[in-house]
MARPA-191426 format. One record per residue (C-alpha): residue number from 1; residue in three letters; y, z, x. Coordinates in nm, 3 decimals, always signed. Example, Ala and Ser with C-alpha at 12.3 -4.5 7.8 and 13.67 -1.06 7.14 Angstrom:
% residues 2
+--------+-------+---------+---------+---------+
| sedren | marnu |       Y |       Z |       X |
+--------+-------+---------+---------+---------+
|      1 |   ala |  -0.450 |  +0.780 |  +1.230 |
|      2 |   ser |  -0.106 |  +0.714 |  +1.367 |
+--------+-------+---------+---------+---------+
This chain:
% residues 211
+--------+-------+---------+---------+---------+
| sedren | marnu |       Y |       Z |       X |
+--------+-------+---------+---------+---------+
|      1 |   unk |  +4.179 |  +4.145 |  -1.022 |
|      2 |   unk |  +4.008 |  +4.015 |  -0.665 |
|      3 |   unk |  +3.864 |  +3.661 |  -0.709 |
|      4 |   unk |  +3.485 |  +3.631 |  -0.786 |
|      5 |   unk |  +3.455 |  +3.509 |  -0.371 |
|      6 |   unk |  +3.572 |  +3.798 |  -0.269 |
|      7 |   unk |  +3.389 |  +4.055 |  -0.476 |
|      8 |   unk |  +3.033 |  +3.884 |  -0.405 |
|      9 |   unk |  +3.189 |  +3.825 |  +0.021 |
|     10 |   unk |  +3.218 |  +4.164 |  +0.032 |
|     11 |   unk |  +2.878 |  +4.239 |  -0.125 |
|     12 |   unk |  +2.685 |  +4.060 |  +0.048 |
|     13 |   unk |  +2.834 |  +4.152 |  +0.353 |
|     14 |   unk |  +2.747 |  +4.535 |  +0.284 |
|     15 |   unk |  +2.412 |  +4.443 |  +0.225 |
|     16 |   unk |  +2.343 |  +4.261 |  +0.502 |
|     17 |   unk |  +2.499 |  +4.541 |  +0.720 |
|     18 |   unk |  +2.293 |  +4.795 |  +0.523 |
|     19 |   unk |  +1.971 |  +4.610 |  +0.585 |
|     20 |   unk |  +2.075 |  +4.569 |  +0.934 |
|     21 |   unk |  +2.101 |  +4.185 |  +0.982 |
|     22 |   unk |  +2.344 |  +4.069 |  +1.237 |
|     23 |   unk |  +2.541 |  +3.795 |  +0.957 |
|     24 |   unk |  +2.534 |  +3.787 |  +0.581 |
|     25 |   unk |  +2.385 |  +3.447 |  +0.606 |
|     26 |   unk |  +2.054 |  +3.651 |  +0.673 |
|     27 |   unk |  +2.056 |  +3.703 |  +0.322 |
|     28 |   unk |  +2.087 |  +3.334 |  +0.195 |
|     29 |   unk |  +1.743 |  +3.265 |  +0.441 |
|     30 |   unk |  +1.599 |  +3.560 |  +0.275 |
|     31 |   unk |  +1.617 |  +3.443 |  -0.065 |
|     32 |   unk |  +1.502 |  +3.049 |  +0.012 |
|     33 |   unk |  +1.208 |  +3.199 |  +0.231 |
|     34 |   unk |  +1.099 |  +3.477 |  -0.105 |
|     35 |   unk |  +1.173 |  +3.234 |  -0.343 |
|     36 |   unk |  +0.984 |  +2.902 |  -0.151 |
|     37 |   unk |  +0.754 |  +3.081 |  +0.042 |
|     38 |   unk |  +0.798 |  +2.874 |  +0.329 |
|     39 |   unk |  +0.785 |  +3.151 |  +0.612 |
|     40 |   unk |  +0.426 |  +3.311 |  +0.594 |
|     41 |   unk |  +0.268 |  +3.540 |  +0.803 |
|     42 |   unk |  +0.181 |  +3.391 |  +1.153 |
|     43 |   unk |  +0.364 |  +3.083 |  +1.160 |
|     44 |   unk |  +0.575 |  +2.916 |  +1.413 |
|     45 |   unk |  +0.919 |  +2.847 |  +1.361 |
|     46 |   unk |  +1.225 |  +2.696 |  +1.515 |
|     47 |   unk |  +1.572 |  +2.811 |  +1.427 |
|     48 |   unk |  +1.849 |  +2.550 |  +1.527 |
|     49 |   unk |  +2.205 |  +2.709 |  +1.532 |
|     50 |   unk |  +2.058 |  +3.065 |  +1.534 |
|     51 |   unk |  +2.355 |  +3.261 |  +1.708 |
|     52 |   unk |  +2.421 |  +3.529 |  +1.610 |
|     53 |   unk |  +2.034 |  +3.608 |  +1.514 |
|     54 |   unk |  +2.068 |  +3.715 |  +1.173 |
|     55 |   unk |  +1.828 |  +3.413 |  +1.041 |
|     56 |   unk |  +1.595 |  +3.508 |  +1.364 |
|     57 |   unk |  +1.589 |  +3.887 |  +1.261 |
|     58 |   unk |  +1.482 |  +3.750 |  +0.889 |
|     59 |   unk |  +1.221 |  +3.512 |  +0.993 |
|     60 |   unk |  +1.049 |  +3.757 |  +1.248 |
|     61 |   unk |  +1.010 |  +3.984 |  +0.922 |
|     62 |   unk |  +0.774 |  +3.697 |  +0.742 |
|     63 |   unk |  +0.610 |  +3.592 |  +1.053 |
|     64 |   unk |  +0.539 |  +3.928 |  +1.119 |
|     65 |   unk |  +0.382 |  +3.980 |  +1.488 |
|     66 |   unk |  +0.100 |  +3.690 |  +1.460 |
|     67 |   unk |  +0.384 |  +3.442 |  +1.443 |
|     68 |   unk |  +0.702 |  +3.266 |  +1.710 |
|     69 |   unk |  +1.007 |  +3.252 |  +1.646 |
|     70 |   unk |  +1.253 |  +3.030 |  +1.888 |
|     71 |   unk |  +1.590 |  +3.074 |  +1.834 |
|     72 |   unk |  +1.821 |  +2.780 |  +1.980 |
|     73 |   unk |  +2.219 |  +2.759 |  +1.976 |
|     74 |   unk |  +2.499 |  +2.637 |  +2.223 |
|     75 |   unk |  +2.650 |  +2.980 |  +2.216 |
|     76 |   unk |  +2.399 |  +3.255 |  +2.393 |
|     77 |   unk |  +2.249 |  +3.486 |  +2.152 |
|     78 |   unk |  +2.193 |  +3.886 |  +2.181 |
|     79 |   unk |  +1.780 |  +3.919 |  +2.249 |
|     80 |   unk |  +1.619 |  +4.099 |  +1.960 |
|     81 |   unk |  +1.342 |  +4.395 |  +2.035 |
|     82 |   unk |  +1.001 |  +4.189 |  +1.972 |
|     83 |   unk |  +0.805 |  +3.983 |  +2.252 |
|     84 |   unk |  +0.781 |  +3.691 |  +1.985 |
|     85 |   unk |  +1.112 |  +3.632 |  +1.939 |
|     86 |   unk |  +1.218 |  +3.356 |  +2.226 |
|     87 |   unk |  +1.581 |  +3.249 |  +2.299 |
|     88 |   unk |  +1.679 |  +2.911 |  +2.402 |
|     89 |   unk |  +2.070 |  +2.846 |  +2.447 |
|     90 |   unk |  +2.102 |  +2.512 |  +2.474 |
|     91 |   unk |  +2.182 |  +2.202 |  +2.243 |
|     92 |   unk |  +1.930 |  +2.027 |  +2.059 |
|     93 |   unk |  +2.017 |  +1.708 |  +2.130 |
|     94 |   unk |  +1.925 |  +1.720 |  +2.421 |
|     95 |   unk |  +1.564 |  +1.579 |  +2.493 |
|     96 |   unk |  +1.547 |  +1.905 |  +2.822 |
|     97 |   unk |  +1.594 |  +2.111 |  +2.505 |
|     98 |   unk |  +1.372 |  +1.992 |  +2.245 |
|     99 |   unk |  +1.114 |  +1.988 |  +2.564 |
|    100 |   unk |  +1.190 |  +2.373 |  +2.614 |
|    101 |   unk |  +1.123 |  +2.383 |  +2.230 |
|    102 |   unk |  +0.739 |  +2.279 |  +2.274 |
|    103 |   unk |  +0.684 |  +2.416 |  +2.602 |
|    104 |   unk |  +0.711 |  +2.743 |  +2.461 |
|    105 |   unk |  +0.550 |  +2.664 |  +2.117 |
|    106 |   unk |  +0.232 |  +2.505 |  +2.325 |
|    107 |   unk |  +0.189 |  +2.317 |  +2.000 |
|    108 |   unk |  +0.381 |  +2.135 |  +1.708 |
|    109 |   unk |  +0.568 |  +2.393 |  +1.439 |
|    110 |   unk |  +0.503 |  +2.490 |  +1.146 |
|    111 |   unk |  +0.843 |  +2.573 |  +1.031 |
|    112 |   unk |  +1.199 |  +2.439 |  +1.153 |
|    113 |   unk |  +1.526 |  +2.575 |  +1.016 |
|    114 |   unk |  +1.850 |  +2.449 |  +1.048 |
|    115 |   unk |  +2.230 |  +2.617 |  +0.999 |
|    116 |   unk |  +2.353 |  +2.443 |  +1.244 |
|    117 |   unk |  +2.745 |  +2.384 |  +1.175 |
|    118 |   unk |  +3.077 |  +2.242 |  +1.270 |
|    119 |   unk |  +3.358 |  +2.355 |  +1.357 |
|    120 |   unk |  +3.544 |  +2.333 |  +1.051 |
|    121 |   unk |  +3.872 |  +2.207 |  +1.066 |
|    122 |   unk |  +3.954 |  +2.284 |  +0.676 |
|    123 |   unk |  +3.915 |  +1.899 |  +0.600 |
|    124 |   unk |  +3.630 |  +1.838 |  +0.364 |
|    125 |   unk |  +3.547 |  +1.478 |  +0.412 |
|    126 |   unk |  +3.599 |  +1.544 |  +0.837 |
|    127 |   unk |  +3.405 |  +1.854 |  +0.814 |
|    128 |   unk |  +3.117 |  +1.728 |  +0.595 |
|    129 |   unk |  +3.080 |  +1.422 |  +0.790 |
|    130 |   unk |  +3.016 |  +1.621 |  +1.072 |
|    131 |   unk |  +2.760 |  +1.849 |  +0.949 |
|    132 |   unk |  +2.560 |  +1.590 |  +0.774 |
|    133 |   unk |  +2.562 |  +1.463 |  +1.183 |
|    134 |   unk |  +2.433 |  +1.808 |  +1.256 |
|    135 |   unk |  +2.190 |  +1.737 |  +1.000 |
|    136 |   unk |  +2.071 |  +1.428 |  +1.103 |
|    137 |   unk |  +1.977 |  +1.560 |  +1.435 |
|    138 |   unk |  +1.829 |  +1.838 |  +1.280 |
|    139 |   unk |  +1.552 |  +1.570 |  +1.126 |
|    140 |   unk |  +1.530 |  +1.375 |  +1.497 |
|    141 |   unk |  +1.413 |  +1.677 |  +1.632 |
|    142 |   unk |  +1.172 |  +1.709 |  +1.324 |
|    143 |   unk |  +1.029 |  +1.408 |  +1.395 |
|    144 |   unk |  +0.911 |  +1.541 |  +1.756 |
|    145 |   unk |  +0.850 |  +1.890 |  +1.677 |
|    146 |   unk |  +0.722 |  +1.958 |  +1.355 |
|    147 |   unk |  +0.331 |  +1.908 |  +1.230 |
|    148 |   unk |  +0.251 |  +1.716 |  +0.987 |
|    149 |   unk |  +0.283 |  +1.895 |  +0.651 |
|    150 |   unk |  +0.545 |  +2.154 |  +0.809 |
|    151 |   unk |  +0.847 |  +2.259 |  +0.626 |
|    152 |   unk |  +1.203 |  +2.235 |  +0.723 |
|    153 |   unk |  +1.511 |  +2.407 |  +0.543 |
|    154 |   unk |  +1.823 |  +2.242 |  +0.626 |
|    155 |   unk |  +2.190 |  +2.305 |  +0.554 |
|    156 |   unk |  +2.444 |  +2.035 |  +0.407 |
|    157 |   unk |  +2.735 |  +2.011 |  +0.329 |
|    158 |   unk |  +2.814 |  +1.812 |  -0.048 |
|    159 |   unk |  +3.003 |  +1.502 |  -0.019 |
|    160 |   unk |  +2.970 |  +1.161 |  +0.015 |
|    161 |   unk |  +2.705 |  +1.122 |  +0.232 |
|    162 |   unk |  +2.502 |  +1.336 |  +0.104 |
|    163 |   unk |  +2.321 |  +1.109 |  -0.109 |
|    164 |   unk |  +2.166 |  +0.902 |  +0.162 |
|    165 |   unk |  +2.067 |  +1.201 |  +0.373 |
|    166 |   unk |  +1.895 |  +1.360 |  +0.076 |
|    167 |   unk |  +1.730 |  +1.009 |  +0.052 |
|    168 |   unk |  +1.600 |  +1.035 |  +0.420 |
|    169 |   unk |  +1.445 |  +1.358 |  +0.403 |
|    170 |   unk |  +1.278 |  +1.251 |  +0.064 |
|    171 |   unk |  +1.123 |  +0.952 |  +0.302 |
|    172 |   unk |  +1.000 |  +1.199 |  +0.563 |
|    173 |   unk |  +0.939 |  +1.452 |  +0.342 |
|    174 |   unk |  +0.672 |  +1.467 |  +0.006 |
|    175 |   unk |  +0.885 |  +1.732 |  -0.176 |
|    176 |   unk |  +1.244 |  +1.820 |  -0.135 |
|    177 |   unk |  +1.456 |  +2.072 |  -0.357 |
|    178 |   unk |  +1.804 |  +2.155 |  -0.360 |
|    179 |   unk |  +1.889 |  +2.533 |  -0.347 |
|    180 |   unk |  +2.242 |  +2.732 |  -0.345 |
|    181 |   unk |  +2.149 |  +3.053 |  -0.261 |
|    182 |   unk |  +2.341 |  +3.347 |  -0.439 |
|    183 |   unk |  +2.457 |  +3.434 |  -0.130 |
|    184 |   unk |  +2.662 |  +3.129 |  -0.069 |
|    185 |   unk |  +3.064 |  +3.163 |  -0.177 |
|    186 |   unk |  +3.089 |  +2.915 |  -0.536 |
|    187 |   unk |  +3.369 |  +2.795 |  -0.371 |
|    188 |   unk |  +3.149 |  +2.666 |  -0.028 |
|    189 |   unk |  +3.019 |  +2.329 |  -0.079 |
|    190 |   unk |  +2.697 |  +2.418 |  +0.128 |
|    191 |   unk |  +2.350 |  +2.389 |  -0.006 |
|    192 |   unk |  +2.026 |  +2.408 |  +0.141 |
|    193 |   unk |  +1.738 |  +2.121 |  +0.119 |
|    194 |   unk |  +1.422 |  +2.320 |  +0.114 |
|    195 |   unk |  +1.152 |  +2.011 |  +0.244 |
|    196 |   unk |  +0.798 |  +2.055 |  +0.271 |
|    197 |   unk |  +0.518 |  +1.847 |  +0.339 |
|    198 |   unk |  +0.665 |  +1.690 |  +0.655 |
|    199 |   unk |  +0.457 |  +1.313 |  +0.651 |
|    200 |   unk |  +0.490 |  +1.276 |  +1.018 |
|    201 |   unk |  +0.614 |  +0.950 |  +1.163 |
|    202 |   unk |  +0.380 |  +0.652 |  +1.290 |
|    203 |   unk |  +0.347 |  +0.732 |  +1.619 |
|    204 |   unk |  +0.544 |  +1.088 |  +1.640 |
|    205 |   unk |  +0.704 |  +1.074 |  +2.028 |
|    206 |   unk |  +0.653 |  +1.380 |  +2.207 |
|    207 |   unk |  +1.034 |  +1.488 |  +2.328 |
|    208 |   unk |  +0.908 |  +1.419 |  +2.682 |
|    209 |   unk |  +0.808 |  +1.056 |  +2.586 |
|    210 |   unk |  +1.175 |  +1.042 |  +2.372 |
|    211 |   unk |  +1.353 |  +1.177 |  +2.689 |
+--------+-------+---------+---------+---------+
């Protein structure tokens, strides 16, 4: 009998290829944005580690034509067919980046999602210790970018340090759940921190005054 990993891998990946999303991760932002409602119709949002554009194809469905969506990865991404869909290849540590971010936005977001990843070198504490990095810098650029009662959905990776980063987004943010979509293999230790209610910082830095 195939292993319970395998069955669901290969369903989801049917369905995301039947639905016509470019990754069966498509599916896992589907289900946090239906069940969290924190994609709505005309809002702004900035997808960090969006190659191959299966999470942009899903979040230009809620946003519908009203809304942005800026899709930003290292790795260039394949454009999609609608005007509101922007492309920024780049890395988003870097201030010239988070600059092209806002530039195009004109304003602060409303939404920021983050899948951004390592690559995984099959060593869990190596391999979550770099993601929760990925993490991390997903909330700096947060900090700069996102309004003040925005939302943010972040990946992580369980382990040790997860603790503490939950801790910091609970500081930042005034609600923050845990969700493992269906999607997501039982034997992955990713789950997503759905955060809304962003409180802003003090004096938020624009990321021309951070560069």
């Amino acid at each position: 009998m195939p292993k319970k990993d395998s069955v669901l891998g290969d369903y989801y990946y049917r369905a995301a290829r039947r639905e016509g999303y470019r990754s069966r991760s498509a599916l896992k932002l589907k289900e946090i944005a239906q069940k969290y409602h924190i994609l709505r119709r005309g809002s702004s949002v900035a997808d960090l580690g969006a190659a191959p554009g299966g999470w942009l194809q899903v979040e230009r469905e809620f946003v519908g034509s009203d809304g942005l969506v800026i899709g930003i990865d290292i790795s260039p991404i394949r454009p999609l067919p609608f005007e509101n869909v922007k492309l920024i290849q780049g890395d988003i540590a870097s201030p010239e980046t988070r600059e092209k971010i806002y530039s195009i936005a004109g304003r602060k977001l409303d939404v920021i999602v983050s899948d951004l990843a390592p690559k995984f070198t099959g060593v869990h504490d190596v391999d979550h210790s770099r993601q929760i990095g990925l993490a991390l810098m997903a909330l700096e650029s947060a900090k700069m970018l996102l309004k003040r009662n925005g939302s943010m959905i972040i990946k992580v990776l369980m382990g040790s340090e997860f603790k503490s980063f939950q801790n910091e987004t609970v500081r930042l943010f005034r609600n923050v759940r845990i969700c493992k979509p269906a999607a997501s293999r039982d034997t992955s230790s990713e789950v997503y921190l759905v955060c809304t209610g962003f409180k802003g910082e003090p004096s938020p830095p624009s990321p021309s005054e951070a560069a």
